[in-house]
N, C-alpha and C positions, 0 to 999 in steps of 0.2 A: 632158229636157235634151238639147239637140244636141252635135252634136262640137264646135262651135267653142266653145259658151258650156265645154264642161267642158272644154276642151282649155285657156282662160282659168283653169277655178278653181281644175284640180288645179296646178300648178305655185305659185300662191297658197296652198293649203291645204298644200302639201309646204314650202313657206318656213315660213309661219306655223308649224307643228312642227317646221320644225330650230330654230326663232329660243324656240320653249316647251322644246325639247331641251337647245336649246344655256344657255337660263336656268337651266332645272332641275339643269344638270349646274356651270352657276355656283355656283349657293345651297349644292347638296354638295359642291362644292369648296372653298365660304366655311365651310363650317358645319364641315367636316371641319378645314381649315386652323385654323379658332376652336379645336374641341376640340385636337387636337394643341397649337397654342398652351397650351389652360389644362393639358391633360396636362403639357407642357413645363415648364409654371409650377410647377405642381404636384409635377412630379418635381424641380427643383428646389430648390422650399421642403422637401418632402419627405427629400433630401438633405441638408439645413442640419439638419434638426431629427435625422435619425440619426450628424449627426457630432457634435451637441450631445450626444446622447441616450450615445453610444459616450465622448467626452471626458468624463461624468460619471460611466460604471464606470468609465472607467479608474482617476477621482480614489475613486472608493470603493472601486475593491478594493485601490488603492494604501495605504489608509488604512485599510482592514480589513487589511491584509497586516501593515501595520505593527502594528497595534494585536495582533494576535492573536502578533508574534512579543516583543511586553512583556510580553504574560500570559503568556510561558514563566518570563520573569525573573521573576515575579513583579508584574507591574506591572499597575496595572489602571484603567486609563484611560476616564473614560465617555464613551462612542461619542455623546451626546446635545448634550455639549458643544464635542464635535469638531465635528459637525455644524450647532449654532448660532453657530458660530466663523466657518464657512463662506459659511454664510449673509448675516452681518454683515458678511465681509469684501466679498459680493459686494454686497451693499445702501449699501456706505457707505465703500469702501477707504481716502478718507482721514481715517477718523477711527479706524485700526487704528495702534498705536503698531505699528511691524516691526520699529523696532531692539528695544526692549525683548521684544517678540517672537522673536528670532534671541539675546539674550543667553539667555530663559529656555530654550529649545532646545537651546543651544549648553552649556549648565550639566548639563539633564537627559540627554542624547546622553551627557556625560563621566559622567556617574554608573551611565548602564547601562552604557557599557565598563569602567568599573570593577569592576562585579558581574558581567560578562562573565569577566573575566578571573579574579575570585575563584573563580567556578564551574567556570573551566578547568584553574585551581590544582588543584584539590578531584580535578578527573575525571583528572587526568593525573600524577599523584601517588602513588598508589599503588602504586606498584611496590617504594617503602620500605618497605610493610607485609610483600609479599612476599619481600623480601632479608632483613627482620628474620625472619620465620617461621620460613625457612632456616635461619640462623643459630644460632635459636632449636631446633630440630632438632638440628644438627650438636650443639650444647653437651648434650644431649640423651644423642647416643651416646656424647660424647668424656668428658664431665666435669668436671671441675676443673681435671684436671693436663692437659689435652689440648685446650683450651680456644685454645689458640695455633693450632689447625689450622682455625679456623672463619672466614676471610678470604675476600676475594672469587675466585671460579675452584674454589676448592673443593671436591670431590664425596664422596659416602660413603652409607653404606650408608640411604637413605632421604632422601636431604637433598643439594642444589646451591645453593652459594651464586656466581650470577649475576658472570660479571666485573665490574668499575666499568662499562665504558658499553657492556653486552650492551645496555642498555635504552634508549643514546645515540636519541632523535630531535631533531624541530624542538621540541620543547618541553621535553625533560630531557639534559641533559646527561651524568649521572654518578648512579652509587647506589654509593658506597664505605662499605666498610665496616673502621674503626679498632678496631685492638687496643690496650690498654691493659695496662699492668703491674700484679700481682697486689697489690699495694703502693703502687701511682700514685696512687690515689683511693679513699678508705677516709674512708666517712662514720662518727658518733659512734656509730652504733649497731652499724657491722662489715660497715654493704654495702660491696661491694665495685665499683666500677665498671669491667668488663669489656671492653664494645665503644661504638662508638657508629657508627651506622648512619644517613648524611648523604646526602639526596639534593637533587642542582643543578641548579636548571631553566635553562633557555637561555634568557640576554638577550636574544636576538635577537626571542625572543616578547614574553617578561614586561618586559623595560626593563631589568631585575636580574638577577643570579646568585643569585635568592632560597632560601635553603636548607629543607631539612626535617630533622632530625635525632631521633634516637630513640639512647637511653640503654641499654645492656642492663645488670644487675643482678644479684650472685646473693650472698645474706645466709646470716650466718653457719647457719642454720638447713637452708640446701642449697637455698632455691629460688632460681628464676631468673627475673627481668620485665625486664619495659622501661617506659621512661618517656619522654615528652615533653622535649625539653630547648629550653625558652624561651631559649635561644641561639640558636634557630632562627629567621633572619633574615625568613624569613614571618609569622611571630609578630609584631616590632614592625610590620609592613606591613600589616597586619590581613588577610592573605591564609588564613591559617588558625589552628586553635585546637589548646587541649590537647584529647585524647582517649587 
């Protein structure tokens, strides 16, 4: 080959591979652009299905949260029905009655605060059994004739009977504790009715100033109890029972 002919073909052969170059580096530019694109797409769709994926724990553990804090009440709700409730609603929303839905809701919501509240009754109440003990003590060292010293404030050798509202919170009011006359209340058989040991919860919780009361007792024989006294305004409110 002489100078002149290659001096002609290299500048032709150095075109014709920037112009294969410059293709090739098209195609991976296309090709790369394509894939980003489907990655984009992808990430994406990808997105949609983990915010789909994330808003259905939320609705399940919402609904396992709830469901597991009925089975404390006692309540026991099958998870299977919740679920194809679900389902239906999303299959077919409007053939879901909601109001009648939101009445039966709105009916069962009021029946657990109800039992809500009976249970808090129950937990937060005892401090009557405690003042009574007391009491029950103090009558214990004093006796019969001495029986007048066993009131709230109290102290002695073994036994403190609690001022009225030592025990003051957001849920009890007052734990007092009444003296009666030796002669005031005298059943057919010769008990004698002693004290009575009243405790008052706080409206502000329960709705009421719902009361608890206990009876104390002591028969001509020299013993001394208590008793329940269905005067006790929790009693008609079905908030608690005798024991």
């Amino acid at each position: 080959m002489n100078n002149k002919l290659g001096a002609m073909i290299f500048p032709l052969c150095l075109a014709a591979f920037g112009r294969a170059a410059v293709a090739d580096n098209t195609v991976e530019e296309t090709q790369a652009a394509s894939t980003e694109a489907k990655s984009e797409s992808r990430e994406a769709i990808a997105l949609e299905d983990r915010v789909a994926i994330a808003l259905g724990y939320d609705l399940a553990y919402a609904v396992n949260s709830g469901l597991e804090e009925m089975s404390k009440l006692g309540e026991n709700i099958p998870r299977d029905k919740v679920i194809q409730a679900v389902n239906d609603y999303l299959a077919n929303p409007e053939a879901v009655d909601m109001t009648e839905a939101e009445k039966i809701i709105n009916a069962y919501y009021a029946s657990l605060q109800k039992k809500e509240i009976i249970y808090n009754f129950s937990q937060y109440t005892g401090q009557v059994h405690h003042v009574r003990d007391e009491v029950s003590k103090c009558f214990a060292q004093n006796g019969i004739d001495g029986y007048d010293k066993c009131v709230n404030g109290s102290t002695g050798e073994g036994y403190s009977i609690p001022d009225a509202d030592e025990f003051r919170t957001e849920l009890v009011k007052s734990v007092e504790v009444s003296l009666y006359g030796k002669n005031e209340h005298v059943s057919a058989n010769g008990d004698v009715k002693l004290y009575s040991v009243k405790l008052t919860v706080d409206e502000r919780t329960f709705d009421q100033p719902y009361t608890v009361i206990y009876d104390g007792f002591w028969n001509p024989s020299g013993e001394f109890y208590w008793r329940f006294d269905e005067k006790s305004t929790c009693y008609a409110a079905n908030l608690c029972r005798k024991n």
